[in-house]
DSSP file (Angstrom, degrees, kcal/mol; ACC not computed):
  #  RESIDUE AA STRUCTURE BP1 BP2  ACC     N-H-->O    O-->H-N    N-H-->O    O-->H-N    TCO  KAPPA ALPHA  PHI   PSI    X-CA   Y-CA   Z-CA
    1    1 A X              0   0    0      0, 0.0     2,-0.1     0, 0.0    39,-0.1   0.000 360.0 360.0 360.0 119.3   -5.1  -11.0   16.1
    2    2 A X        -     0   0    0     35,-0.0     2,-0.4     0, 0.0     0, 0.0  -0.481 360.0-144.3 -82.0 174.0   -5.3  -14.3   17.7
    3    3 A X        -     0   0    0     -2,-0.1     2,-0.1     4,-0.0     6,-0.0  -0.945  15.4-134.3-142.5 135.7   -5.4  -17.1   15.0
    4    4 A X    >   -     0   0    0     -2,-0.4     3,-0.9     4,-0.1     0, 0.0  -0.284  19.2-113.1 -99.1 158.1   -7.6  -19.9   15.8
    5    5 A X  T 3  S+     0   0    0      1,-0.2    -1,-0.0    -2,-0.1     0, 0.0   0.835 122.5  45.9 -57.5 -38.7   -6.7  -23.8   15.4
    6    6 A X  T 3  S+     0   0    0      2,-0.1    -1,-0.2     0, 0.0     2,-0.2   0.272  92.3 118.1-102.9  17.9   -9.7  -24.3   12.2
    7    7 A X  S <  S-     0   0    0     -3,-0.9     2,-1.6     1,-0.0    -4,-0.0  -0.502  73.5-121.5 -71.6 132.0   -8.0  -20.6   10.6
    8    8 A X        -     0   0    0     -2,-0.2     2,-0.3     2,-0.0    -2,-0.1  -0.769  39.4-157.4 -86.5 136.4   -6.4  -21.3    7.0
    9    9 A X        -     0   0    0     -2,-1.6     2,-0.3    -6,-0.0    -6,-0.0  -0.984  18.3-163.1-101.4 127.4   -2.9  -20.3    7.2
   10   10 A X        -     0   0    0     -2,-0.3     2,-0.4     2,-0.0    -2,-0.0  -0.953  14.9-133.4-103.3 155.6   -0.3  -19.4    5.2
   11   11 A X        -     0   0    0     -2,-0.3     2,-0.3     2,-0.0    -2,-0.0  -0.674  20.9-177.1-139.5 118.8    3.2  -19.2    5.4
   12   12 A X        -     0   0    0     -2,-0.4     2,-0.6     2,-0.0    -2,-0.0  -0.910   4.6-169.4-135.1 105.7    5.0  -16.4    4.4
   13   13 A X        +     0   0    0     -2,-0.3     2,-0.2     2,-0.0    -2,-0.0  -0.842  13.7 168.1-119.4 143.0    8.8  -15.8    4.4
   14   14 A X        -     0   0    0     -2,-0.6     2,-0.4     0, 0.0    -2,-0.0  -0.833  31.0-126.5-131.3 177.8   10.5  -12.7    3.8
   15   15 A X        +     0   0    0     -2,-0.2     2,-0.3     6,-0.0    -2,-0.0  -0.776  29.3 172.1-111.4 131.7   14.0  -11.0    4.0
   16   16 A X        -     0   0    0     -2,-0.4     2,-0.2     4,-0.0     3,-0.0  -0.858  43.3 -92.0-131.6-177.9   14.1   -8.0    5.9
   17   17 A X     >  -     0   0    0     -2,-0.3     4,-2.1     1,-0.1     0, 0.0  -0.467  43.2-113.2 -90.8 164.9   17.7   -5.9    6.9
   18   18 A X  H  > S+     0   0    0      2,-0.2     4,-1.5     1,-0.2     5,-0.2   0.877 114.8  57.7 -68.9 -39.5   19.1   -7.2   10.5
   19   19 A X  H  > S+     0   0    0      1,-0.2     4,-2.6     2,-0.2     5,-0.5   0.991 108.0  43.2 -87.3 -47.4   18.4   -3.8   12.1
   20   20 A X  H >> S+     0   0    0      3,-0.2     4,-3.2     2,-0.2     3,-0.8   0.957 112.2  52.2 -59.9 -54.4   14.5   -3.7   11.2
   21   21 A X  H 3< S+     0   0    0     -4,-2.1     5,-0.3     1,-0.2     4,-0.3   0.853 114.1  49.9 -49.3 -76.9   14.0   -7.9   12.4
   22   22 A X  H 3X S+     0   0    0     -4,-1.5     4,-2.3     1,-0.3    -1,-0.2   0.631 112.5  45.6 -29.4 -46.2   16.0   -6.5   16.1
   23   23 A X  H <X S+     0   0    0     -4,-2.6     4,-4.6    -3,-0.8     3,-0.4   0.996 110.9  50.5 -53.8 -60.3   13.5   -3.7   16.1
   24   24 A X  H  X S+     0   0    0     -4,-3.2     4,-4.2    -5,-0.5    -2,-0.2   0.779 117.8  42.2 -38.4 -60.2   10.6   -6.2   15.4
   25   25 A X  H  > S+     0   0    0     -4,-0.3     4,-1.7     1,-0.3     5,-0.3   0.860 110.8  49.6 -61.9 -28.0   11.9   -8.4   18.3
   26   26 A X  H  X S+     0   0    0     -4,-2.3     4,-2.4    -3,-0.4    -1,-0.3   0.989 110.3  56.8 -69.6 -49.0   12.6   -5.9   20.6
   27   27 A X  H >X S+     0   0    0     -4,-4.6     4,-4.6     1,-0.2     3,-0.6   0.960 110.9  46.1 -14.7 -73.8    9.0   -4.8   19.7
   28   28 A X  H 3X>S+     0   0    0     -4,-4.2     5,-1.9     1,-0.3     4,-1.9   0.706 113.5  39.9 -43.3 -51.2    7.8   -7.9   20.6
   29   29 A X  H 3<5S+     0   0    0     -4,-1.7    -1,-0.3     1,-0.2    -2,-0.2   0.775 109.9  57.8 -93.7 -39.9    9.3   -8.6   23.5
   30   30 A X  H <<5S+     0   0    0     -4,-2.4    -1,-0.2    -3,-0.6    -2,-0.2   0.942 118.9  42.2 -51.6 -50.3    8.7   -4.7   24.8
   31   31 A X  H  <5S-     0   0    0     -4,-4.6    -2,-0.2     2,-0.1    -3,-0.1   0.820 105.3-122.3 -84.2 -16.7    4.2   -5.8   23.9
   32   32 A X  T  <5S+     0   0    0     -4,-1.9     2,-0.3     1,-0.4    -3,-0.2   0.816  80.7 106.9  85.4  26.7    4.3   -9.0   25.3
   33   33 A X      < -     0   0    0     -5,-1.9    -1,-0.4    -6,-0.2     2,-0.2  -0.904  65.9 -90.5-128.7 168.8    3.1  -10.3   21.5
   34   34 A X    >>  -     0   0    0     -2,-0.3     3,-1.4     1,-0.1     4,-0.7  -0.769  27.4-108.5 -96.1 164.9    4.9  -12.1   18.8
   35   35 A X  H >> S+     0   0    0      1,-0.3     3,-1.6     2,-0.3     4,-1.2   0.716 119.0  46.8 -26.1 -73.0    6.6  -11.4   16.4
   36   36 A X  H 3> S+     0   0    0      1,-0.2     4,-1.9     2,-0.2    -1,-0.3   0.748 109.1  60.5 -51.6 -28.3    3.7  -12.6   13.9
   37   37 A X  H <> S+     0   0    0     -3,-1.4     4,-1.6     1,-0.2    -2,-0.3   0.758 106.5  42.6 -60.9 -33.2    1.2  -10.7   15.9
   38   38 A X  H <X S+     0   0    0     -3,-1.6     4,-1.3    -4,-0.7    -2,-0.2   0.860 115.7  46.0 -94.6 -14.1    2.8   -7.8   15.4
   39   39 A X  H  X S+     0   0    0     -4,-1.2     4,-3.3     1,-0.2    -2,-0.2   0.875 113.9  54.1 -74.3 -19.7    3.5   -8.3   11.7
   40   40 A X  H  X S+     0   0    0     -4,-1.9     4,-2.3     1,-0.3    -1,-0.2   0.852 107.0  47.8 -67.1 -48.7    0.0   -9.4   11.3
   41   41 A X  H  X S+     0   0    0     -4,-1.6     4,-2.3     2,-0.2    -1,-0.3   0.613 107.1  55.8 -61.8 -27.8   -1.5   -6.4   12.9
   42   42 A X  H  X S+     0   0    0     -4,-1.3     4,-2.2     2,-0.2    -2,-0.2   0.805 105.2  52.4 -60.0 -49.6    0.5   -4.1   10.9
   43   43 A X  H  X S+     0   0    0     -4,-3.3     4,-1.7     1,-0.2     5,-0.2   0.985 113.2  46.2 -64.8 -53.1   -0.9   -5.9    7.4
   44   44 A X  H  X S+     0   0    0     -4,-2.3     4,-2.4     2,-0.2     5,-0.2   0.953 112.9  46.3 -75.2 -25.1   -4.3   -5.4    8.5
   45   45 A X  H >X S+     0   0    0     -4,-2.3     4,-2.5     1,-0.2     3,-0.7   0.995 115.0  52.6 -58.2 -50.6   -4.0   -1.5    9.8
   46   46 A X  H 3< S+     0   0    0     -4,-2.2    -1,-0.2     1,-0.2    -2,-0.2   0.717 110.3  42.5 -32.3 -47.4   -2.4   -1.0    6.9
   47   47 A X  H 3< S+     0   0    0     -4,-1.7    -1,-0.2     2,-0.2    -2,-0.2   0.490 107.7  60.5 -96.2  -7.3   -5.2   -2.6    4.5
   48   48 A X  H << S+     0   0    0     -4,-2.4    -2,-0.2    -3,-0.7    -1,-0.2   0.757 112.8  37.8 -53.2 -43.8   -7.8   -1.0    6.3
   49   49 A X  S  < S+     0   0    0     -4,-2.5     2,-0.5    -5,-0.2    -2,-0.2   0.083  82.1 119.1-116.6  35.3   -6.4    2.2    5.4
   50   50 A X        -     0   0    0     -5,-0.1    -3,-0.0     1,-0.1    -4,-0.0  -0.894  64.4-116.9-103.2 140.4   -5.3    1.9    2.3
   51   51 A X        -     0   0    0     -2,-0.5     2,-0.2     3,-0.0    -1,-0.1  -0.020  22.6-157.7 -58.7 133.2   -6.7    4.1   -0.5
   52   52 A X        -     0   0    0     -3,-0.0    -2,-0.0     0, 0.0     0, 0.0  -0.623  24.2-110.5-137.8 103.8   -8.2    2.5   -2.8
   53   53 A X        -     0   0    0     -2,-0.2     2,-0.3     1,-0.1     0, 0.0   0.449  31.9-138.3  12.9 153.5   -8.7    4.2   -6.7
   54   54 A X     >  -     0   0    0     -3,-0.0     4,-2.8     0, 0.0    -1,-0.1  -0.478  40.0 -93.4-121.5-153.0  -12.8    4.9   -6.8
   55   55 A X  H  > S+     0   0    0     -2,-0.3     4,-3.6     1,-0.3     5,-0.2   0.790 131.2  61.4 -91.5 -25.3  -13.8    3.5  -11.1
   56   56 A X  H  > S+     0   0    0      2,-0.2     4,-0.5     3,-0.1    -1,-0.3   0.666 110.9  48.1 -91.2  -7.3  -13.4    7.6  -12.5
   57   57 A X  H >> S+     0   0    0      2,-0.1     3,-1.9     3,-0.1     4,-1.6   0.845 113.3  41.8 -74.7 -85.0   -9.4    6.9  -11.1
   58   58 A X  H 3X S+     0   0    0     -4,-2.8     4,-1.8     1,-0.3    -2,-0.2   0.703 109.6  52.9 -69.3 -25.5   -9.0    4.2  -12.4
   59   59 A X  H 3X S+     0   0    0     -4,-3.6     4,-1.6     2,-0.2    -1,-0.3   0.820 109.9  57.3 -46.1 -37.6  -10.6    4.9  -16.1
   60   60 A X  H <X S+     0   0    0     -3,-1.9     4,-1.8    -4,-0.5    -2,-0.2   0.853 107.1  45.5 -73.2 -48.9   -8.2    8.0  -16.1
   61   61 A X  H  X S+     0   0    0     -4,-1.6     4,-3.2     2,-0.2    -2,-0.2   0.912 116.8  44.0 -64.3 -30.9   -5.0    5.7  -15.6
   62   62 A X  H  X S+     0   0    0     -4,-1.8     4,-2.7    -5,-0.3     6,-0.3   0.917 114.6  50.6 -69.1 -32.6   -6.1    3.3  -18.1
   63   63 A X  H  X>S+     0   0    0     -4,-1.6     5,-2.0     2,-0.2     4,-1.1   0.897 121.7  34.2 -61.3 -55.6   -7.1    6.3  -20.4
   64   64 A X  H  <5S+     0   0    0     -4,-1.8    -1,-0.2     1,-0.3    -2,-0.2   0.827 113.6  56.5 -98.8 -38.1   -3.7    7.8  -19.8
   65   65 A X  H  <5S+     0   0    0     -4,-3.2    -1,-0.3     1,-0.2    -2,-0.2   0.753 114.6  45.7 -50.2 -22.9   -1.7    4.2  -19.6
   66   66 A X  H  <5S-     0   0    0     -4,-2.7    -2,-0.2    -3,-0.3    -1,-0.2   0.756 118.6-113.9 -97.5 -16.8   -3.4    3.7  -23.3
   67   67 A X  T ><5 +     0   0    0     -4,-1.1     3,-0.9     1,-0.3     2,-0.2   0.267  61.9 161.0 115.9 -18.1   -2.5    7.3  -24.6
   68   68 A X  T 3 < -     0   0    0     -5,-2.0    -1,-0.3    -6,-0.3    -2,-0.1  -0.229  62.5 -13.5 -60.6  94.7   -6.3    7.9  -24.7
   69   69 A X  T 3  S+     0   0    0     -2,-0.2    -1,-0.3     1,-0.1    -5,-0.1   0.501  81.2 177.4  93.5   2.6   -7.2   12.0  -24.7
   70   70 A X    <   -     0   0    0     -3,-0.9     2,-0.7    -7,-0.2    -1,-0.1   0.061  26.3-143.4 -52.0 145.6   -3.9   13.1  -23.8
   71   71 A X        -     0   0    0      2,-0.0    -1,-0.1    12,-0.0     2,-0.1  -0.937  13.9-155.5-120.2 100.8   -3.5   17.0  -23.7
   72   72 A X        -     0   0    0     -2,-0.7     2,-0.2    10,-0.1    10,-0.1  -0.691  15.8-171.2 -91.1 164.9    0.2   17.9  -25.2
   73   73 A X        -     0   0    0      1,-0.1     3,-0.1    -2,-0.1     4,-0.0  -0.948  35.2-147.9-156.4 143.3    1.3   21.5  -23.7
   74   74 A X  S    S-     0   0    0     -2,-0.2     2,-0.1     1,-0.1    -1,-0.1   0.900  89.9 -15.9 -71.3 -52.8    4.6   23.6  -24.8
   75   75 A X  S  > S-     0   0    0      1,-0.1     4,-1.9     0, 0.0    -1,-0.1  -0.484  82.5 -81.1-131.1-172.6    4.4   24.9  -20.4
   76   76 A X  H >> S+     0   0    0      2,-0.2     4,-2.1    -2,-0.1     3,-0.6   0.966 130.3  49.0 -69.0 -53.7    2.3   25.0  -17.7
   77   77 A X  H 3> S+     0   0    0      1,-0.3     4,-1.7     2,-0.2     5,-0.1   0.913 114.1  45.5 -57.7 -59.1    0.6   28.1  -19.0
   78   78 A X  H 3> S+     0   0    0      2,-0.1     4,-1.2     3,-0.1     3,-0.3   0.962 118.5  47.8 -46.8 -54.2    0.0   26.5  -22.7
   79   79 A X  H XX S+     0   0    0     -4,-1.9     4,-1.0    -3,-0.6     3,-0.9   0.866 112.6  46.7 -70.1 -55.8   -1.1   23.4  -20.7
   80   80 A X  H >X>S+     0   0    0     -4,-2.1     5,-1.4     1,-0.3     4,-1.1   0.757 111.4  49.9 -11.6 -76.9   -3.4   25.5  -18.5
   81   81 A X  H 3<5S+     0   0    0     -4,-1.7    -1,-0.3    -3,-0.3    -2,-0.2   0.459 111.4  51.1 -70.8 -31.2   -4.9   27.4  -21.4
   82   82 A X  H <<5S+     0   0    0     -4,-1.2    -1,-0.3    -3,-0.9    -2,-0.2   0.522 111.9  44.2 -75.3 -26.0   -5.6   23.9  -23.2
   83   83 A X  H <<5S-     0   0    0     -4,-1.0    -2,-0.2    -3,-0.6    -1,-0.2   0.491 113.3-120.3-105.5 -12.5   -7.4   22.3  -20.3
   84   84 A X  T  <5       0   0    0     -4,-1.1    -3,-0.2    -5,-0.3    -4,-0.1   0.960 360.0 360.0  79.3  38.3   -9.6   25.7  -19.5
   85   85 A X      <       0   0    0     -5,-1.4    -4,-0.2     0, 0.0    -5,-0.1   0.124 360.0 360.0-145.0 360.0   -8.7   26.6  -16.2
């Protein structure tokens, strides 16, 4: 990702362990990019392919975060027998 002059920027600092930052430079220096280039590229493959919950996901964690329908089971087999499969 190149980042253009009229691009909003933010500034972001984080702590990483010594032995991942060496990898990073040695990346860098190995791709001929920087450092931010490579973290940069990483955040967007990464949020491209990240999963995202479709609305019957997410009803079902709220459902379950609120206690909502819950199914109690002694085992798997009681559990089983309760959900009808």
């Amino acid at each position: 990702m190149n980042v253009k002059n009229n691009e909003d920027i933010s500034r972001m600092t984080i702590d990483i362990p010594k032995k991942f930052h060496k990898q990073l430079k040695t990346l860098s220096a190995l791709l001929g990019k920087s450092m931010r280039e490579i973290v940069t590229e990483s955040i967007e493959n990464h949020l491209k392919n990240a999963k995202m919950p479709n609305k019957e996901t997410i009803k079902a964690i709220k459902d379950f975060e609120s206690g909502k329908d819950l199914k109690r089971a002694k085992n798997a087999e009681d559990l089983f027998k309760k959900l009808g499969i």
